[in-house]
C-alpha positions in Angstrom: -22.9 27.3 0.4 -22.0 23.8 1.3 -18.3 22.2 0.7 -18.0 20.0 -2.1 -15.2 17.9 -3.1 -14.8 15.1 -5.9 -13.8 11.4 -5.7 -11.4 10.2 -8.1 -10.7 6.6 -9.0 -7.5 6.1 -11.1 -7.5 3.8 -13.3 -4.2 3.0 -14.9 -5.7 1.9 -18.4 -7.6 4.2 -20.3 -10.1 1.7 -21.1 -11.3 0.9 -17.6 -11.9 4.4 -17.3 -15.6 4.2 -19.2 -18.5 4.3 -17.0 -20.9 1.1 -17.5 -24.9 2.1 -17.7 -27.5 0.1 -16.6 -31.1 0.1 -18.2 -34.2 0.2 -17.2 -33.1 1.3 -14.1 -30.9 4.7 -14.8 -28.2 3.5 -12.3 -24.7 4.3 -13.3 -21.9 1.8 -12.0 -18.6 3.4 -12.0 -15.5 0.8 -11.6 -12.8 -1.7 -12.6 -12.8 -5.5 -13.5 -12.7 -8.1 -10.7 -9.2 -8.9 -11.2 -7.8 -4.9 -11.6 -5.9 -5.9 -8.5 -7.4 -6.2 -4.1 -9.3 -3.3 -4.4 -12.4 -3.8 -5.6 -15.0 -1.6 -7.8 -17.9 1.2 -7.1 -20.9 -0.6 -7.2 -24.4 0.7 -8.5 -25.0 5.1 -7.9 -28.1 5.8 -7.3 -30.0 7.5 -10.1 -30.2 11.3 -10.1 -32.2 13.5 -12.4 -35.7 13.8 -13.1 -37.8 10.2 -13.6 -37.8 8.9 -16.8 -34.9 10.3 -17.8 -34.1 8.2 -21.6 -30.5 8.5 -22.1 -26.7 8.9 -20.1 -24.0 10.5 -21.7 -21.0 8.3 -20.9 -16.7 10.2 -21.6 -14.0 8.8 -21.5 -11.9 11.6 -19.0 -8.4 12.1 -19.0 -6.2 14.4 -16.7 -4.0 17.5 -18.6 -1.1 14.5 -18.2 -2.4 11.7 -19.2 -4.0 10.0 -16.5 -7.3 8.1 -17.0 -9.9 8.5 -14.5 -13.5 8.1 -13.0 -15.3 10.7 -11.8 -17.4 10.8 -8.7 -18.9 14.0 -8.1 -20.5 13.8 -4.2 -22.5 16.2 -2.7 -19.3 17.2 0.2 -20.8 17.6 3.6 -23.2 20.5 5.2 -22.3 23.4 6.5 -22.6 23.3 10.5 -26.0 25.4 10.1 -27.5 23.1 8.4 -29.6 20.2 9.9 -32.4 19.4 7.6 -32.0 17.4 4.2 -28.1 18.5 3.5 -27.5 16.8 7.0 -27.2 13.7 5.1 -24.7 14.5 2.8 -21.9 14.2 5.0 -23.1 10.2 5.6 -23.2 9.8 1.6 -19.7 11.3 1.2 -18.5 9.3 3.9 -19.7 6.0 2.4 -18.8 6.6 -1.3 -15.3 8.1 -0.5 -14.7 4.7 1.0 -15.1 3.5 -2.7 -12.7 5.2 -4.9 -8.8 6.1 -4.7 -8.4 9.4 -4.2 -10.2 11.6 -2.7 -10.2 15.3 -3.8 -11.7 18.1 -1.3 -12.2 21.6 -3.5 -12.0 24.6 -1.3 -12.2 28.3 -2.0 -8.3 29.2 -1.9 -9.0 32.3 -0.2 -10.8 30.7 2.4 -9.2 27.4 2.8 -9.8 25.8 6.2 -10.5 29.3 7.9 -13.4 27.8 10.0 -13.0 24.5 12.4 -15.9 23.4 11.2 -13.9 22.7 7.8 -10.9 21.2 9.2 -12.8 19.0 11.1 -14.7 18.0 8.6 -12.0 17.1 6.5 -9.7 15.7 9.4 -13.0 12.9 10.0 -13.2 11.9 6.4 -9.7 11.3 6.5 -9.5 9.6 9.8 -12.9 7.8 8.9 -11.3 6.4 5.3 -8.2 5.4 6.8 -9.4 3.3 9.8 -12.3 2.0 8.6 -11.3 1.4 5.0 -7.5 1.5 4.5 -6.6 0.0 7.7 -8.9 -3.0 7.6 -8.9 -3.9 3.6 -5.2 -2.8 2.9 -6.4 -0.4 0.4 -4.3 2.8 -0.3 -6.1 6.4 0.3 -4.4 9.0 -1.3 -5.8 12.7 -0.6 -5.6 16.0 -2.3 -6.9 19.6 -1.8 -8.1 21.7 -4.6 -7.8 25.3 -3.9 -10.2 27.2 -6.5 -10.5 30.4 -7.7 -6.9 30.7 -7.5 -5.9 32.8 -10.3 -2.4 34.2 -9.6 0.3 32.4 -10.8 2.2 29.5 -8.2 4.5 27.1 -8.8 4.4 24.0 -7.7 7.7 22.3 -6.7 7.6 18.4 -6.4 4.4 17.0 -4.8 5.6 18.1 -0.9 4.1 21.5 -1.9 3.6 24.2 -3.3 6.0 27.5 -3.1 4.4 30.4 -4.0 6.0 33.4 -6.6 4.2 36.4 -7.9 4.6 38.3 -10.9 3.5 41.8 -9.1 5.9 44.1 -7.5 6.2 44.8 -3.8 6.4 43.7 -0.6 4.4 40.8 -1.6 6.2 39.7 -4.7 9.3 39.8 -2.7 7.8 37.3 0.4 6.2 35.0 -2.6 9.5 35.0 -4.0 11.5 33.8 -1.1 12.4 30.8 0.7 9.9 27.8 1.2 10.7 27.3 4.3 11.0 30.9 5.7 7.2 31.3 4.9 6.0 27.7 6.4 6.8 29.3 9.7 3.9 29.7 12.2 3.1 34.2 13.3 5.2 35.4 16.1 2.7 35.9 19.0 3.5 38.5 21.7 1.5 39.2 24.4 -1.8 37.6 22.2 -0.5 39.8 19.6 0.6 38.5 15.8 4.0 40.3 15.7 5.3 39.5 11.9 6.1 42.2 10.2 4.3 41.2 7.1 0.5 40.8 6.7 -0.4 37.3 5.9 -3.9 37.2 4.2 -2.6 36.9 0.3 -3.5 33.8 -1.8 0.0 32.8 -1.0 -0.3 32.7 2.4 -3.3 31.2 2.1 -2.2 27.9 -0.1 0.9 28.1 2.8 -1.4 28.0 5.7 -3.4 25.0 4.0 0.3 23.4 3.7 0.9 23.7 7.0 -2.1 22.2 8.6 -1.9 19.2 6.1 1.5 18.8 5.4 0.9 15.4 3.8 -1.7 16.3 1.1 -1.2 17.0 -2.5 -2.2 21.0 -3.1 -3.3 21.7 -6.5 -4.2 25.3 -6.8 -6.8 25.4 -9.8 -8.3 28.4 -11.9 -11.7 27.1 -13.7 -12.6 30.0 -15.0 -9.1 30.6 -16.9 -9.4 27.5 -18.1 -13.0 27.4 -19.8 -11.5 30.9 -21.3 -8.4 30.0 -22.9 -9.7 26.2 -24.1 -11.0 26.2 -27.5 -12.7 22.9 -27.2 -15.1 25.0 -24.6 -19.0 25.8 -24.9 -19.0 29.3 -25.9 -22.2 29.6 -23.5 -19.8 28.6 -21.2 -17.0 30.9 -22.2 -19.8 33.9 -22.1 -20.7 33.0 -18.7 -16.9 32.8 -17.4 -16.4 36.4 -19.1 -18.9 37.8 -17.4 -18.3 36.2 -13.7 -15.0 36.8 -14.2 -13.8 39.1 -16.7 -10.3 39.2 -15.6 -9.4 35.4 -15.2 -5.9 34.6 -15.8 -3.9 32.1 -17.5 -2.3 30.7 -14.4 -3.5 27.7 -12.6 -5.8 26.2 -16.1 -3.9 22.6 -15.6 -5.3 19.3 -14.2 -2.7 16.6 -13.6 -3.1 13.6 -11.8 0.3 11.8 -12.7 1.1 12.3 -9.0 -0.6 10.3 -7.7 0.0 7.1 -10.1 3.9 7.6 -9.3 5.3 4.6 -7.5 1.9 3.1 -7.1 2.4 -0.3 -7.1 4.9 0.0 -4.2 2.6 2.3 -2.3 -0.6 -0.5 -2.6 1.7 -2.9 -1.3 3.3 -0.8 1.5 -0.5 -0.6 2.8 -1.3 -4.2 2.6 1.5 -4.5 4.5 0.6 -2.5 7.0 -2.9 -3.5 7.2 -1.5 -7.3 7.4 0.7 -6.9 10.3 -2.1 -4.6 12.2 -4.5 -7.7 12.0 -1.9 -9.7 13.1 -1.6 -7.5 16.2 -2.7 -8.3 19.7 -6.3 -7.0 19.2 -7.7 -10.0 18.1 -11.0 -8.4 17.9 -10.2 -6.7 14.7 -8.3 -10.0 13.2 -10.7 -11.2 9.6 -8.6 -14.1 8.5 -10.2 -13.8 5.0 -9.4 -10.0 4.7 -5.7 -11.0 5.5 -5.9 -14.5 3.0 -6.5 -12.0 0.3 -3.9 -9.4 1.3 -1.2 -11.9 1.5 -2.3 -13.2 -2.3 -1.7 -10.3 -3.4 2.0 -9.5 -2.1 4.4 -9.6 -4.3 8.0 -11.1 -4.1 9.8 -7.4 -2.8 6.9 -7.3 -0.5 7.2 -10.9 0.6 10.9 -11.0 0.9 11.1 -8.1 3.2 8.0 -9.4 5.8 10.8 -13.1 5.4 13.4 -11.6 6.4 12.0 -9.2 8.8 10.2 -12.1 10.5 13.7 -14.1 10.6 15.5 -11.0 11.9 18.0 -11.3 8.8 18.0 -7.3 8.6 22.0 -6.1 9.1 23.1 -7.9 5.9 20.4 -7.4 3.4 20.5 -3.8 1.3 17.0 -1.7 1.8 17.6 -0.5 -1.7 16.4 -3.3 -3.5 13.2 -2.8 -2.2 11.3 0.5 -2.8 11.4 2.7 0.2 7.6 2.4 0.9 7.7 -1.0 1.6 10.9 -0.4 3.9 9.1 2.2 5.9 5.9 -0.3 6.6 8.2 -3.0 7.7 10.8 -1.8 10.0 8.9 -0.9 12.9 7.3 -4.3 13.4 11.0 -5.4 12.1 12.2 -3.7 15.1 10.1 -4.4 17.7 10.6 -6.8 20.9 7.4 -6.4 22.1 4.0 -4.7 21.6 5.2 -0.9 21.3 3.7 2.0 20.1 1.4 -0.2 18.4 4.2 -2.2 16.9 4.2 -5.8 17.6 6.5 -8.4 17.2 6.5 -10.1 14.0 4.8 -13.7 14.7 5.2 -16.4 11.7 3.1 -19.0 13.4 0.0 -16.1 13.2 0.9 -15.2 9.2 1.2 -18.3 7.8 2.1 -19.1 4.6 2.9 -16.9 2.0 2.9 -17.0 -1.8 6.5 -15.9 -2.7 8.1 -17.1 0.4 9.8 -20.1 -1.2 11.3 -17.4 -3.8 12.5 -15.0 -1.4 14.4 -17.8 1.0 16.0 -18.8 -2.4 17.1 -15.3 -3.4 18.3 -14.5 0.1 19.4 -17.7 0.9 22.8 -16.5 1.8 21.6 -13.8 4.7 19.1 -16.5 5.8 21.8 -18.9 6.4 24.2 -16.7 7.8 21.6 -15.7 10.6 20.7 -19.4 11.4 24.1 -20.0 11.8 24.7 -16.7 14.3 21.5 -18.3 16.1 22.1 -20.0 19.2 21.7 -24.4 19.3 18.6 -23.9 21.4 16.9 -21.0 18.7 17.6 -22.8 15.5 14.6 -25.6 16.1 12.8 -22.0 16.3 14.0 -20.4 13.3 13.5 -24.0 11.3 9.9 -23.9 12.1 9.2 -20.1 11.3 10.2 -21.2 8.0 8.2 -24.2 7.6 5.2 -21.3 8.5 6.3 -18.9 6.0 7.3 -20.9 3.1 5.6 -24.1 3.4 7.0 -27.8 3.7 8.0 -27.8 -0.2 10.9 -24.9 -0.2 14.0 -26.9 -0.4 15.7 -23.7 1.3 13.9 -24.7 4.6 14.5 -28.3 3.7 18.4 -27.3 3.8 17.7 -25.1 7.3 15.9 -28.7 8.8 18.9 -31.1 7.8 21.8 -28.3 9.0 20.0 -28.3 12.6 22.1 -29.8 15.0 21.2 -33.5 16.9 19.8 -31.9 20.1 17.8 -29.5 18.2 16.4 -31.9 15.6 14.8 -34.0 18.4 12.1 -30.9 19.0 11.1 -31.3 15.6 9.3 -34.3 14.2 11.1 -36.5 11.6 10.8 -36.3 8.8 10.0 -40.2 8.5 7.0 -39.4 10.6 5.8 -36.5 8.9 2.5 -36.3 8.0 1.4 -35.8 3.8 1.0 -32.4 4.9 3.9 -31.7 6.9 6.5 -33.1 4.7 7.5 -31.3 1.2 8.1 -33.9 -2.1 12.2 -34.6 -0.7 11.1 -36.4 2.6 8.4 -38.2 1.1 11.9 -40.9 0.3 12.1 -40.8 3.8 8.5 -41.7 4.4 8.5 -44.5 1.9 11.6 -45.8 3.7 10.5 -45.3 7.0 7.3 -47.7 5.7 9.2 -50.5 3.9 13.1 -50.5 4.4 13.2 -52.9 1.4 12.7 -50.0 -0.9 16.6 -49.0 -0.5 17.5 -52.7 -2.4 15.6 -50.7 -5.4 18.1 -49.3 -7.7 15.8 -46.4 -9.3 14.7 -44.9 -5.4 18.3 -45.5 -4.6 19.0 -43.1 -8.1 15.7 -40.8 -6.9 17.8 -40.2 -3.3 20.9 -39.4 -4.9 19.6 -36.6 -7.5 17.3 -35.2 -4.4 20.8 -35.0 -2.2 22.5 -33.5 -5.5 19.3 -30.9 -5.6 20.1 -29.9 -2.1 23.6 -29.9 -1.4 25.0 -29.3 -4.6 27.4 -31.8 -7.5 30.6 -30.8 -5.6 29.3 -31.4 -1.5 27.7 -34.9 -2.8 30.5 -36.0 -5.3 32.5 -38.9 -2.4 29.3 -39.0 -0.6 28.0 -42.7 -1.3 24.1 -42.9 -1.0 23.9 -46.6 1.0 26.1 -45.0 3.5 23.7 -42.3 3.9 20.2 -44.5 4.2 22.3 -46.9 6.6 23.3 -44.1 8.8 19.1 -43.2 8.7 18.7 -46.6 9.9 20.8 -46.8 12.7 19.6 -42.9 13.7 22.6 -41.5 13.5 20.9 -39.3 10.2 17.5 -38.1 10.6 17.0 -38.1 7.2 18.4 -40.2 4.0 18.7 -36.4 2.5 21.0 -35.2 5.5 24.3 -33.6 4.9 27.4 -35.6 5.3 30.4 -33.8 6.3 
């Protein structure tokens, strides 16, 4: 019997959960909306059943907590026998997993990942998903492991696994019973000889075993036949055939929920981009797709943005990690970290990641650790850190406009002027200085002279520009002694 497994996409409204048909041609196409954030939708299925068939039977599905979904049910991969037609159903499930967010493999709990061939199996999808997909696109992969047939009761604590209790007597009660931990421990082997004192082929052990070797996973043991018995919404052809396959089916294990994986999952999707961002922006530049990254970085949002700022500007010692989710933390501080290309950790280049959306907001907001590491900086790095911030935020953030007029005399001259910046370079404040730099006559004009003052005011504050007089300031520009009409006088 081959291995199947189902493909869920979750949707977080219920109404993007429907599936759309498509006549004349019986083709089913299972997705989101364009704009139901980066990731995309399931294109066309191909049409199964016999030809000719006149009508689709479209529901709404819904997990046991609440959780809207689409269903994709692929055909798994073959068994490692088999090498005629079911040969291609490992290349189908590869392709269409690729599609959707979560990807659920269904496994005999008694037999769970027994063979190789299984763990390989399910060791390439993953690896395949993850590099080819999530790595690349920024798209979040979450994976789960159904363990059927599983009717004995388990419960589940939190979604790092499952610890296992029985309702029996015995030996076997008492090890279900005990410690997590005490059972995640691999056999004592002595002499090629399994030395534990306590046999470990029970359903427990085996949902333990299938913990162990994918620590990572969600593990949702699952009893179908209890649960077409004890619904009352079920076919009773259906409930005939359950009594008779399995006459004794519990009430254990009858729940489907899917809340898990919707937790936190905003802050997860942008934890990947992040990662998949910074890995394009690696050394390999084989693997760079500057439109792949474009449409990451539109989709960052400010938490997201602020901590790749800061990161990038090495402002990390003064600025709390629990403002931002602990996803996004985790993505960032290796690269945050890093001097040099380690471990596959580069150093954070702003020159390579350009301008960001919410970059002008998160210099604002932070504005106070920024500053306070420009001014740690040495003379000769502050040119530097001036122009990683023209990069990240743009010419327009009046937070970089403040880092550009605070840089010291020697380390302005690296820079270009702002009275020979170019439209593009320059943000709306040194436009005055363009305009003066082109006709010095414009200063004898009362209302630029009034346009200077509220743009000083704008940067430095009512109190720093109170005693400052504005024609002292555009004659110190003149005679280079200011690099700007907008520069701070101390």
């Amino acid at each position: 019997s081959r291995l199947e497994f189902l493909v869920l996409e979750l949707l977080v409204r219920r109404q993007e959960a429907r599936a759309h048909v498509r006549h004349p041609h019986h083709d089913v196409a299972l997705g989101r909306p364009d704009d139901f954030g980066p990731l995309g939708h399931i294109g066309p299925l191909g049409h199964i059943g016999p030809p000719g068939l006149a009508e689709w039977k479209c529901a709404d599905i819904t997990s046991d907590d609440g959780v809207a979904l689409c269903v994709v049910d692929l055909p798994g991969v073959a068994d490692a026998e088999n090498t005629g037609t079911e040969s291609n159903f490992t290349e189908m499930t590869l392709k269409w997993a690729a599609e959707c967010d979560v990807v659920v493999w269904v496994t005999d709990v008694r037999t769970c990942f027994l063979t190789t061939h299984e763990k390989l199996e399910y060791e390439k999808l993953k690896a395949t998903t993850m590099r080819d997909v999530a790595q690349r696109e920024g798209r979040l992969f979450q994976f789960c492991v159904v363990l059927t047939k599983c009717d004995v009761e388990v419960t589940k604590t939190g979604s790092a696994g499952a610890s296992a209790s029985a309702a029996s007597t015995g030996a076997s009660a008492q090890r279900a019973k005990g410690a997590l931990s005490a059972l995640y421990r691999a056999p004592q082997i002595k002499k090629g000889e399994i030395v534990s004192e306590h046999e470990e082929t029970t359903v427990y052990d085996c949902i333990l075993r299938a913990k162990r070797m994918f620590p990572d996973d969600h593990m949702i043991p699952f009893n179908a036949f209890g649960r077409i018995l004890t619904r009352n919404d079920a076919s009773e052809t259906l409930k005939a055939l359950a009594a008779r396959l399995a006459p004794g089916a519990g009430k254990h294990n009858i729940q489907l929920d899917m809340k898990w994986a919707t937790e936190d999952l905003h802050e997860r999707r942008q934890a990947q981009m992040l990662r998949s961002i910074l890995w394009h922006l690696g050394p390999t530049e084989a693997e760079y797709n500057e439109d792949k990254v474009d449409a990451m970085k539109a989709h960052l949002d400010e938490d997201s943005t602020a901590a790749l700022v800061l990161a990038v500007l090495g402002v990390k010692d003064s600025v709390h990690p629990k403002e931002w989710h602990r996803a996004i933390v985790e993505a960032i501080e290796p690269y945050a970290n890093a001097r040099d290309t380690h471990d596959g950790h580069h150093k954070l280049n702003a020159r390579a990641l350009g301008v960001l959306q919410h970059a002008p907001a998160a210099a604002a907001k932070y504005e106070r650790d920024i500053r306070a590491r420009y001014e740690s900086s040495a003379d000769s790095r502050k040119a530097d850190f001036v122009t990683d911030m023209f990069c990240l935020c743009g010419p327009s953030c009046i937070v970089t406009t403040r880092m550009y007029l605070l840089l010291p005399f020697g380390a302005s001259l690296r820079l270009v002027p702002p009275r020979a910046m170019s439209s593009v370079q320059h943000g709306a404040l040194f436009e005055l200085d363009v305009q003066y730099s082109k006709n010095r006559a414009i200063s004898a004009k009362k209302s630029w002279v009034e346009k200077v003052r509220a743009a000083r005011v704008s940067l430095w504050g009512t109190d720093a520009e109170s005693d400052v007089c504005v024609d002292t300031a555009i004659a110190l520009t003149a005679s280079e002694v200011l690099c700007s009409v907008l520069a701070r006088i101390d």
